[in-house]
C-alpha positions as CSV (number, residue, x, y, z in Angstrom):
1,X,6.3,62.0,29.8
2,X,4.5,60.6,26.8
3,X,4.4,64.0,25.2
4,X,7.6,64.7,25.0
5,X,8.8,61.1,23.7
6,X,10.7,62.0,20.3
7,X,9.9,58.6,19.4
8,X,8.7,57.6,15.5
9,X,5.9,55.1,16.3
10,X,4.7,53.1,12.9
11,X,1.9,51.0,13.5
12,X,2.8,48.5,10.1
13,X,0.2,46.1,9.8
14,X,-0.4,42.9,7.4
15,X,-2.7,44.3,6.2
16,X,-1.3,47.7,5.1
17,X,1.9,45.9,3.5
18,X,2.1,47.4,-0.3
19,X,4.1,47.3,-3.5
20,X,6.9,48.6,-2.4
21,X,9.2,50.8,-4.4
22,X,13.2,51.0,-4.0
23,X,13.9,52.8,-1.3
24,X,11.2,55.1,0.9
25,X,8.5,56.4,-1.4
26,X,7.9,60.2,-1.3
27,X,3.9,59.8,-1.7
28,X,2.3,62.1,0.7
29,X,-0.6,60.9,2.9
30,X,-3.2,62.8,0.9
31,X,-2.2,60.0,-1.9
32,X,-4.1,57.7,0.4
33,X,-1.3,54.8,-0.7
34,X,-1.4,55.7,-4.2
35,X,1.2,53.8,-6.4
36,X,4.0,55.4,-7.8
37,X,5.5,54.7,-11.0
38,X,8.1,52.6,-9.6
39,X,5.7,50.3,-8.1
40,X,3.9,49.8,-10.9
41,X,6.8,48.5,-13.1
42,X,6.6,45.4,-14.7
43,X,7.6,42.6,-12.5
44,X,8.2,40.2,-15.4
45,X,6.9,36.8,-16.2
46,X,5.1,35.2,-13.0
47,X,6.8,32.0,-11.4
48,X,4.4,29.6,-10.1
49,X,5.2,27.8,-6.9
50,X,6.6,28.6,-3.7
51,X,4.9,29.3,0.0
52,X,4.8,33.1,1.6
53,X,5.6,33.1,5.3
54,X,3.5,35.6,7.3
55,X,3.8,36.3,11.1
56,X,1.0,38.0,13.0
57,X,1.0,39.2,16.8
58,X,-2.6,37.2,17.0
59,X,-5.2,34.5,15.7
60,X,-8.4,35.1,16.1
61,X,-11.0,33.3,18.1
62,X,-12.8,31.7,15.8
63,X,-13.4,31.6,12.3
64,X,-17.4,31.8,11.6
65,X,-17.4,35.1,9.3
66,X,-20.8,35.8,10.8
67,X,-20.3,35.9,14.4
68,X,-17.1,37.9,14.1
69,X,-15.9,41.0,12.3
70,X,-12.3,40.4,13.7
71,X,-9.5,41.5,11.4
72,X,-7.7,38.3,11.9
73,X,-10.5,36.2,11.5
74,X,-11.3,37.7,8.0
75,X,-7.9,38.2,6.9
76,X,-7.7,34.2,6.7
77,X,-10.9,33.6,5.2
78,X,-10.1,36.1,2.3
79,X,-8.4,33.1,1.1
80,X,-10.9,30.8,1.5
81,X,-13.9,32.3,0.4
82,X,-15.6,34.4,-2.3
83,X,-18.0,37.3,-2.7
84,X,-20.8,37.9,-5.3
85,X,-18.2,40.5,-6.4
86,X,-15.0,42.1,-5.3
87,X,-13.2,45.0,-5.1
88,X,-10.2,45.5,-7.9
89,X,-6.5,45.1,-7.1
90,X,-3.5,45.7,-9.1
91,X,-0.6,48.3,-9.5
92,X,-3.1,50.8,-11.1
93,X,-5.5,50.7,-8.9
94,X,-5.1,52.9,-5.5
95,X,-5.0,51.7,-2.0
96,X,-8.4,52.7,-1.2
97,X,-10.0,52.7,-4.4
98,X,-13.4,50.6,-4.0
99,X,-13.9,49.4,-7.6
100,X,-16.5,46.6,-7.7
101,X,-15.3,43.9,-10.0
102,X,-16.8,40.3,-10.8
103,X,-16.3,37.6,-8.2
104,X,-18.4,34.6,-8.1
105,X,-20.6,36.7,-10.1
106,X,-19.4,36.9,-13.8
107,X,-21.6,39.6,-14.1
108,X,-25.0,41.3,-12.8
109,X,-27.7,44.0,-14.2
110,X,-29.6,46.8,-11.7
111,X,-33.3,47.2,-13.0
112,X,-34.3,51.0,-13.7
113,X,-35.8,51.7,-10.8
114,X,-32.8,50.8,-8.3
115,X,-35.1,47.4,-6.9
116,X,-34.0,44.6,-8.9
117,X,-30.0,43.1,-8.6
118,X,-29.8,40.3,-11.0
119,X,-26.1,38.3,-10.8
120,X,-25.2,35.5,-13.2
121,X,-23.1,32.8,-11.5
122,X,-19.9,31.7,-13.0
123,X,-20.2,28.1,-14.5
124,X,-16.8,26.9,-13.3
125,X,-16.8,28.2,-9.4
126,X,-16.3,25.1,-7.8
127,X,-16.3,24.6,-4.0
128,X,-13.2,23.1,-2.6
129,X,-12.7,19.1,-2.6
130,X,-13.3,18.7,1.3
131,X,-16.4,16.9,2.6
132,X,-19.3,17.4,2.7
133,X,-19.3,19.3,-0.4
134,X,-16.3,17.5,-2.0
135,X,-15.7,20.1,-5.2
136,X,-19.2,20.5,-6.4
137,X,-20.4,23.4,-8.3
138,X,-21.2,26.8,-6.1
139,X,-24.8,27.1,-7.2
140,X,-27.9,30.3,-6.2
141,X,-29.1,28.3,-3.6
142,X,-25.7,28.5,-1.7
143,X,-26.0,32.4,-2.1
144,X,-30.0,32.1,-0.6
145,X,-28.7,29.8,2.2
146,X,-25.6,32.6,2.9
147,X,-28.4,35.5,3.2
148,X,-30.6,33.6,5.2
149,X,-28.3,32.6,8.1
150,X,-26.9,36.3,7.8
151,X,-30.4,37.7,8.8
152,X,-31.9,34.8,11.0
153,X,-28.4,34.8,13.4
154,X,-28.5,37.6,13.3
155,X,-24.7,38.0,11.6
156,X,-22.7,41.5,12.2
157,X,-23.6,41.2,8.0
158,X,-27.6,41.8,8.8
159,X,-28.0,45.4,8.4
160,X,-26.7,45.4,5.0
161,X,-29.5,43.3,3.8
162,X,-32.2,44.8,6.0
163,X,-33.8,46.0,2.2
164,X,-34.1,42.8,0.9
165,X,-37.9,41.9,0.4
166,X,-37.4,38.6,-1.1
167,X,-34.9,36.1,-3.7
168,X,-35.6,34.4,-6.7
169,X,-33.4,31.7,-8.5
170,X,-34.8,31.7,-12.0
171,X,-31.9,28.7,-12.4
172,X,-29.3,27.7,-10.9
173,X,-26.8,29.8,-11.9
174,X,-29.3,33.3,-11.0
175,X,-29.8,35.0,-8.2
176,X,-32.7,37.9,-8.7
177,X,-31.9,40.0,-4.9
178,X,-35.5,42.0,-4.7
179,X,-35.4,45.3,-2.6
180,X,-38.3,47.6,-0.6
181,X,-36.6,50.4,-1.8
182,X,-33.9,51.6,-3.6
183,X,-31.1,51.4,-1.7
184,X,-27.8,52.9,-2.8
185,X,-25.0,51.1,-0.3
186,X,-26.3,47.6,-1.7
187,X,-23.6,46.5,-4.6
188,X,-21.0,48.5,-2.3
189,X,-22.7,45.7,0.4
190,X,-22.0,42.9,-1.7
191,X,-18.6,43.4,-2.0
192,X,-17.9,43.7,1.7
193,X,-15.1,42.3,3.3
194,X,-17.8,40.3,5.6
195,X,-19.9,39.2,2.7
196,X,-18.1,36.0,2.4
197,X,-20.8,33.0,0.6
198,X,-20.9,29.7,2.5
199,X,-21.6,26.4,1.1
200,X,-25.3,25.7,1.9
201,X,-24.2,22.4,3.7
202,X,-22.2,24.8,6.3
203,X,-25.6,26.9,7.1
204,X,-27.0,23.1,7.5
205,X,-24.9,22.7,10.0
206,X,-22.8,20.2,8.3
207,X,-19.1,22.1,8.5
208,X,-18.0,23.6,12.0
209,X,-17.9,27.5,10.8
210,X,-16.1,28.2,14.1
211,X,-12.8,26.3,13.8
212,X,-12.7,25.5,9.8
213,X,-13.4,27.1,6.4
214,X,-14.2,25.4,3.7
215,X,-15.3,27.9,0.1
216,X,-14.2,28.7,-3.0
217,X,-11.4,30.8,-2.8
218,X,-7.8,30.6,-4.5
219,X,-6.7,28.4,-1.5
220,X,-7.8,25.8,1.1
221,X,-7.7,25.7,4.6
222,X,-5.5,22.6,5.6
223,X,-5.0,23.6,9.1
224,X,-6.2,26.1,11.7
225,X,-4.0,25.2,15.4
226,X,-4.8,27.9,17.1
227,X,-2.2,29.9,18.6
228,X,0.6,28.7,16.6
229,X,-0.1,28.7,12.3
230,X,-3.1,28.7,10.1
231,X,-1.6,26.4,6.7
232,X,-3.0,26.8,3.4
233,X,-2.8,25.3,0.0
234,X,-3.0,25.7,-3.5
235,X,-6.7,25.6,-4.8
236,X,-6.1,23.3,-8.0
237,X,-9.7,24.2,-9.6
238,X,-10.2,28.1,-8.5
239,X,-11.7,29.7,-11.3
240,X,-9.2,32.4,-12.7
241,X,-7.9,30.3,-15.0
242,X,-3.7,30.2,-14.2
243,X,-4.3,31.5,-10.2
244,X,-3.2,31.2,-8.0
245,X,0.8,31.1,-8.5
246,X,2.1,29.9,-5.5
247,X,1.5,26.7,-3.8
248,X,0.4,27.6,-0.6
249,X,0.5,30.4,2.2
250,X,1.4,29.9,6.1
251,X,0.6,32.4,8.7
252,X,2.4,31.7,12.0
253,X,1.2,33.4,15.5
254,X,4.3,34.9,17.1
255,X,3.4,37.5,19.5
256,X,6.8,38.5,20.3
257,X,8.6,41.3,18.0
258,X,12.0,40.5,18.2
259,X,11.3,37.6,16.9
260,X,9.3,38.8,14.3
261,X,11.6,41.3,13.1
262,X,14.5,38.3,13.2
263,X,12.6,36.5,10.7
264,X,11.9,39.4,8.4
265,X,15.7,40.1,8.6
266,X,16.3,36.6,7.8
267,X,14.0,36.3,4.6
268,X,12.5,33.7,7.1
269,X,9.2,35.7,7.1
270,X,8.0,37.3,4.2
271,X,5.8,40.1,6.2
272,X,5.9,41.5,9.7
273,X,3.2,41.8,11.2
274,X,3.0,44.7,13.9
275,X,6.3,46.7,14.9
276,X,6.9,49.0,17.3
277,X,8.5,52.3,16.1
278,X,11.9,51.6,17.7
279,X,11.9,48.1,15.8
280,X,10.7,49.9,12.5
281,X,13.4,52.5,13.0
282,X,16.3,49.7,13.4
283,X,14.9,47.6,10.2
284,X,15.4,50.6,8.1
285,X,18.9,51.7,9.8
286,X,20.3,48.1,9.0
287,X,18.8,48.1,5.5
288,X,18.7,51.8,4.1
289,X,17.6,50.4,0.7
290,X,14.4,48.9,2.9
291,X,11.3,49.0,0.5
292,X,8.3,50.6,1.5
293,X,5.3,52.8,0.9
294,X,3.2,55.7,2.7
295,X,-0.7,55.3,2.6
296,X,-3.1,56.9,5.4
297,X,-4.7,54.5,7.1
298,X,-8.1,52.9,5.7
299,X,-9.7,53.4,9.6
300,X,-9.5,55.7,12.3
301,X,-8.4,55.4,16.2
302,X,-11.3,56.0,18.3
303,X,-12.2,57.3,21.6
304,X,-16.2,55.2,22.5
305,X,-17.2,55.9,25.5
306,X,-20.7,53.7,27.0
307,X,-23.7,55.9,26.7
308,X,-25.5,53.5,28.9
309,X,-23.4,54.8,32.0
310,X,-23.4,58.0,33.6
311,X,-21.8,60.5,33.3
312,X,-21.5,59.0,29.9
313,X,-25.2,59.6,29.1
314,X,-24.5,63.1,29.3
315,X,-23.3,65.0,25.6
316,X,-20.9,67.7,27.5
317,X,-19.4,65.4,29.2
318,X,-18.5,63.4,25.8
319,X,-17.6,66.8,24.6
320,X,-15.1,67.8,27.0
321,X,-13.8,64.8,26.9
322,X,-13.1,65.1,22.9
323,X,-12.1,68.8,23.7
324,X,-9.4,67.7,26.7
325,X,-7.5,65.2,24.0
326,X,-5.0,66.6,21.9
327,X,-5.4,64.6,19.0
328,X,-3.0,66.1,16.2
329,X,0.0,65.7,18.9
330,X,-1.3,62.0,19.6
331,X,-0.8,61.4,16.1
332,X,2.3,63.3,15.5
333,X,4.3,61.8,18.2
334,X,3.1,58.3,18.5
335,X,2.5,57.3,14.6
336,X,4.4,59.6,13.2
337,X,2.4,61.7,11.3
338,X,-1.5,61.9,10.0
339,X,-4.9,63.5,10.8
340,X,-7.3,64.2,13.1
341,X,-10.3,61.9,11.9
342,X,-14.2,62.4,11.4
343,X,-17.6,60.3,11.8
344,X,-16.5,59.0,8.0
345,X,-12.8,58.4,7.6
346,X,-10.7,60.4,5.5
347,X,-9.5,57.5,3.4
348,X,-13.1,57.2,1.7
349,X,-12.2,60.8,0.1
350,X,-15.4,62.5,-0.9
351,X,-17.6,61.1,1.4
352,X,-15.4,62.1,4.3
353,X,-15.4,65.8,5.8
354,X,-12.3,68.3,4.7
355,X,-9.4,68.0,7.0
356,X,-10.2,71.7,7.8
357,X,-13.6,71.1,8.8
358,X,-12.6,68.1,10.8
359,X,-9.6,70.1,12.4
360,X,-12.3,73.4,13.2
361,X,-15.0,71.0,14.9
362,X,-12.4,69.1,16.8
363,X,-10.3,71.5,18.5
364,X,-8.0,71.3,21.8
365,X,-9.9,73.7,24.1
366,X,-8.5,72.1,27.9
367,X,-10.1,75.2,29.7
368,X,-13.3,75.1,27.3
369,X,-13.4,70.9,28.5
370,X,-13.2,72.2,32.2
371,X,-16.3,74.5,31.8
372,X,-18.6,71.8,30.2
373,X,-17.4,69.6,32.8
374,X,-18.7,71.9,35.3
375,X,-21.9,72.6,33.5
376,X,-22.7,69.3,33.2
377,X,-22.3,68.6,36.9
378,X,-18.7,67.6,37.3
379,X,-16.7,70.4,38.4
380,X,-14.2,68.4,39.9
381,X,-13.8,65.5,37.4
382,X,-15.0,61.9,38.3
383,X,-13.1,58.7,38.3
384,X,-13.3,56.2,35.9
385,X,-11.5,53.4,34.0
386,X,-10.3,53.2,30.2
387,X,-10.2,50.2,28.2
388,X,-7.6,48.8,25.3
389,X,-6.5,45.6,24.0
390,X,-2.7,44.8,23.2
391,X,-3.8,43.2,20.8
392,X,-3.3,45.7,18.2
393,X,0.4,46.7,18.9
394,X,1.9,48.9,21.3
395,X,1.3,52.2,20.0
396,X,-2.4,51.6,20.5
397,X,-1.4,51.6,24.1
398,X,0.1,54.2,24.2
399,X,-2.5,56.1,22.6
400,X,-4.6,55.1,25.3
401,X,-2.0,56.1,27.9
402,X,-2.4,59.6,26.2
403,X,-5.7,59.3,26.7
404,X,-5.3,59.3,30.4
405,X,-2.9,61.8,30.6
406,X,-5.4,64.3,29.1
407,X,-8.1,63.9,30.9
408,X,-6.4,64.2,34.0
409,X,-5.5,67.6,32.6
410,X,-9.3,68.5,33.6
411,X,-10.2,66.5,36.4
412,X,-10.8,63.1,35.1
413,X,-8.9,60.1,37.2
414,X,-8.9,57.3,34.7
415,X,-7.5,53.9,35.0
416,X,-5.9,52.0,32.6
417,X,-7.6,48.4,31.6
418,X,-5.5,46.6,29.4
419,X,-7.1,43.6,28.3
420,X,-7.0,40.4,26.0
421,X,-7.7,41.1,22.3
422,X,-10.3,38.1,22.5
423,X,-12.2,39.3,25.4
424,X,-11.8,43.0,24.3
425,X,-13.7,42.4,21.3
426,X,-15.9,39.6,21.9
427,X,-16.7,40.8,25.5
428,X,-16.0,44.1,26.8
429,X,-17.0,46.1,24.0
430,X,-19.9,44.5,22.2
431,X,-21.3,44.0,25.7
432,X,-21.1,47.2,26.5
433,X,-18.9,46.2,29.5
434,X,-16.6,49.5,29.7
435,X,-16.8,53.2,30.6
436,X,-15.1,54.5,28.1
437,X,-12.4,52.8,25.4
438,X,-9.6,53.5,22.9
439,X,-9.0,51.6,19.8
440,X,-9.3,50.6,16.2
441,X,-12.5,50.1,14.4
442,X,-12.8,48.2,11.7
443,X,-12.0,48.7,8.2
444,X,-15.0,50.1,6.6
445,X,-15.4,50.4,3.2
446,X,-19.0,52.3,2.5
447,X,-20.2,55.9,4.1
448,X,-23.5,53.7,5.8
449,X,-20.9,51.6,7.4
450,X,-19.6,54.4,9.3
451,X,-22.4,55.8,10.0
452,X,-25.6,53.5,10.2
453,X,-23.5,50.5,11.4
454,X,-22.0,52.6,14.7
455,X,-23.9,55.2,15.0
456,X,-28.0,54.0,14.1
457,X,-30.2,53.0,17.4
458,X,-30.3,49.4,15.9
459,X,-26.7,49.5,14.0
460,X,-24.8,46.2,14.0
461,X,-21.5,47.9,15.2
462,X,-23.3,50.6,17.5
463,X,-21.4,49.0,20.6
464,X,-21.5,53.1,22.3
465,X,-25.3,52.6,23.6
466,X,-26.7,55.2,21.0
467,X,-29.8,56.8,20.5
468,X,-31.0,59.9,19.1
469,X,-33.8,59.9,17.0
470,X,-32.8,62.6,15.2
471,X,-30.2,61.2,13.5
472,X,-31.9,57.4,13.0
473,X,-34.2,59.5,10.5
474,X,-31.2,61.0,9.1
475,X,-29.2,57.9,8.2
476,X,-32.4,55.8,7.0
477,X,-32.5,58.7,4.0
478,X,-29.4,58.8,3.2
479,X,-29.7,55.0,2.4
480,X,-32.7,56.0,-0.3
481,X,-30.8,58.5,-2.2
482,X,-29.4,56.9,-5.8
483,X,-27.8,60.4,-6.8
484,X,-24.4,60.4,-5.6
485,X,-23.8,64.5,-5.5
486,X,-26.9,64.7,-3.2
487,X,-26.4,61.5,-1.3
488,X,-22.8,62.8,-0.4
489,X,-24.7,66.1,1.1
490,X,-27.0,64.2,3.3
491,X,-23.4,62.5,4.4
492,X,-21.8,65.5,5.4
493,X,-24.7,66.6,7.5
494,X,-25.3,63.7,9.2
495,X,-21.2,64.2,10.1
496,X,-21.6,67.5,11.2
497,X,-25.0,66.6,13.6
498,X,-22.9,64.0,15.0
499,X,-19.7,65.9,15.7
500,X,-22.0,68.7,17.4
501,X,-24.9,66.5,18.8
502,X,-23.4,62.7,19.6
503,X,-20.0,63.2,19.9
504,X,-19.6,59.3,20.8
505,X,-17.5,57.7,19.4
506,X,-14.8,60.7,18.9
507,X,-13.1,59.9,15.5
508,X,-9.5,61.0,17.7
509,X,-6.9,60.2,14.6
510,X,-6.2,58.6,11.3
511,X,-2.4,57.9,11.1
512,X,0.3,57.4,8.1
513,X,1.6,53.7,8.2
514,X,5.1,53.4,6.0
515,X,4.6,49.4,5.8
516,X,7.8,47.3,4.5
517,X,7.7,44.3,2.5
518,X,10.5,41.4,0.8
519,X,11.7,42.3,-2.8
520,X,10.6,38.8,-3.9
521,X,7.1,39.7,-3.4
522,X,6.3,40.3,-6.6
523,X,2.0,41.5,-7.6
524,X,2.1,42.3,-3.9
525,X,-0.7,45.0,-4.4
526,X,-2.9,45.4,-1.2
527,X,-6.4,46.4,-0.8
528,X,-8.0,49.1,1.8
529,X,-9.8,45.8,2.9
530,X,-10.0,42.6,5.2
531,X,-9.4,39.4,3.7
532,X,-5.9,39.6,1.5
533,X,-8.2,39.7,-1.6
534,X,-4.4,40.6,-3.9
535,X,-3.0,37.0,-2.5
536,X,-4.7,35.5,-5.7
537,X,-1.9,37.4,-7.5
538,X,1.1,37.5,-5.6
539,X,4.4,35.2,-6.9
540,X,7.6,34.8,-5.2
541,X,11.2,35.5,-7.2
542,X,12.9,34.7,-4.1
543,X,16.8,33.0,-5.3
């Protein structure tokens, strides 16, 4: 049985690969990935050149930043494209520490009254050299075009710029963003891992958005075959003078693990990719001096389950179901350690709920599930099917198989629908084509992402067939609210009303990832974030 597997799953992700230091850190998950001191040595002087291998399990669909929030989509146009601004990397800044630093924006000003975003344009952001815009200068009309096909697609984007009344270009190197209201997720917004800026030729219709890339970024897209490598190279005009070092990055597709791991063993790959826990547990038996760090992970594995469907419709139903699953054991025994999650995950610190609040309104109550079951109708369970992609790994799997095996501990038959990561989340579960799934969401980065992107009537990410209300009043104020103490309050509420009211989707785990990584890697200092923002920064003293 899956519960008593003594197996130690570790999901280890591209994403999540840090700094490493010798040896296995001793940083505790409540560090949320924070450096040690060892990581933060001095790596010496920085080698230009060279090419880092990476290998992922997957390529994504396609490559239009607005019609996809995939991870693997965005993690390759990280190095194509720029943001207004960024968030900070480096190896004094945490894992998920969301510090807004300039990006194409050398700098911007926030009138008094919380209306006015005013960002000055760098002079020497150039696009790349590639047709049709062939290394010109990025100027504000290529933001206004950005903005405009965000809100007239609509993009997943258009929620986040739902307050803009209207944008000025005093000149070409302004951009003057005026809002209805104050609204206090908005430079958070502009950082976002899916606020990419286009070219305003691409919103003309001049670039194909879906199968090439073409920005500003420290590297260019040379080739995208899909299935088998994405190539990149050097951007020789990027505008941090001296970046990037190396000459080029390649990320090949390679589903299977054994060969991933064979590479990594072989210095042939430079990452992994995903691992499964008996392939993480052989890497560090044949290499005991394996570096790697500890860091909670930056989202949460979720339980959705379609509110469109009965008995889904029904709030004790989704209750029983959240009280049949035993969610610290899930975690325990299939990643390894972590913590049962909330509506906000616990990696955004203050905003989330305390792991004792999140542990008391959560609980594992099998014989409570069976009497809401019956008060809701279903005394003798219902059948039903759940959904989940392979395309995040096998423990993902398996939490879904754990899944099952609890709630046929209170009458619920449920079938297990594995399906392709591409039709999972292009299909399935934005279609609302499911009865009830398990998965990853996205990394977000900004309390309204958690809560008025999944959980709002009209949220761009509400793929669960919500509506209450209630609670569409309650997360359209917390949006207005500029002071940060009483902003977080609103936050919490709006948590607790959910946990007690929506319960859809359940926030079932946030695990520990222990993610390994080449010595040679040196500035290798990820980001709680899509788009390998720290690539800019990372040179190889590989012998």
């Amino acid at each position: 049985m899956l519960k008593q597997s003594k197996w130690l799953i570790f999901l280890v992700m591209l994403t999540l690969v840090l700094t490493a230091c010798s040896g296995k850190t001793d940083a505790p998950a409540a560090d949320n990935g924070k450096k040690t001191d060892t990581e933060s040595k001095d790596d010496g002087a920085p080698k230009p050149g060279g090419v880092v291998q990476i290998l992922n399990p997957a390529d994504p669909d396609m490559l239009d930043p607005h019609k996809t929030s995939s991870i693997y989509t965005h993690n390759i146009l990280g190095l194509v494209y720029s943001k207004l601004v960024t968030y900070e990397t480096g190896p004094d800044v945490e894992y998920s520490e969301y510090n807004i630093v300039p990006d194409l924006a050398k700098e911007w000003k926030i009138s008094d009254d919380g209306k006015v975003y005013t960002f000055y344009l760098r002079e020497n952001a150039k696009w790349h050299n590639v047709a049709p815009v062939n290394g010109r200068n990025v100027d504000a009309g290529d933001v206004v075009a950005t903005f405009e096909r965000i809100k007239t697609l609509p993009g997943h984007q258009a929620y986040m710029l739902d307050q803009i009344d209207k944008v000025e270009t005093p000149d070409d190197l302004t951009v003057e963003i005026h809002l209805k209201a104050p609204f206090a997720p908005f430079l958070s917004y502009m950082a976002n891992h899916f606020m990419w800026i286009l070219p305003k030729e691409a919103v003309e219709g001049k670039i194909d958005l879906e199968n090439t890339a073409v920005g500003t970024g420290p590297f260019v897209l040379d080739k995208w075959e899909r299935n088998v490598e994405t190539v990149f190279t050097k951007h020789e005009d990027y505008f941090l003078e001296g970046l990037p070092y190396l000459d080029g990055v390649n990320f090949k597709v390679v589903p299977d693990e054994d060969t991933r791991l064979a590479a990594f063993r072989t210095q042939r790959a430079d990452t992994t990719g995903l691992l499964s826990p008996q392939q993480f547990g052989n890497l560090i038996k044949s290499d005991p001096n394996l570096q790697y760090t500890e860091t909670l992970f930056p989202t949460q594995n979720q339980v959705y389950m379609n509110a469109t469907r009965k008995p889904f419709d029904n709030v004790k139903v989704r209750k029983a179901i959240s009280l049949a699953i035993d969610k610290q054991n899930a975690v325990d025994q299939i990643f390894g350690g972590g913590e049962i999650s909330g509506p906000v995950n616990p990696s955004l610190g203050k905003w989330a709920l305390t792991k004792e609040e999140r542990e008391s309104m959560q609980p594992y109550d099998v014989e409570e599930a069976k009497k809401l079951l019956a008060e809701a109708g279903y005394p003798d369970g219902f059948d039903t099917k759940v959904m989940v992609t392979d395309g995040y790994g096998e423990a993902t799997v398996r939490m879904a198989q754990w899944i099952v095996e609890d709630l046929r501990s209170i009458g619920i038959n449920a079938e297990l629908e594995v399906v392709e990561y591409a039709t999972y989340f292009t299909q399935k579960w934005p279609k609302l084509d499911y009865d009830i799934g398990v998965g990853f969401q996205s990394y977000l980065q900004e309390p309204d992402e958690w809560l008025y992107g999944q959980l709002h009537s009209k949220g761009a990410k509400n793929w669960y067939g919500i509506n209450d209300p209630e609670l569409d009043k309650m997360l359209e104020e917390q949006r207005t609210i500029l002071d940060e103490a009483e902003r977080i309050k609103k936050v919490r509420d709006i948590q607790i009303y959910a946990l007690e009211n929506v319960v859809n989707p359940i926030p079932i785990t946030t695990h520990i990832t222990r993610s390994p990584v080449q010595a040679y890697l040196k500035n290798w200092h990820t980001h709680a974030s899509y788009g390998n923002i720290h690539m800019k920064d990372v040179w190889l003293d590989k012998k």
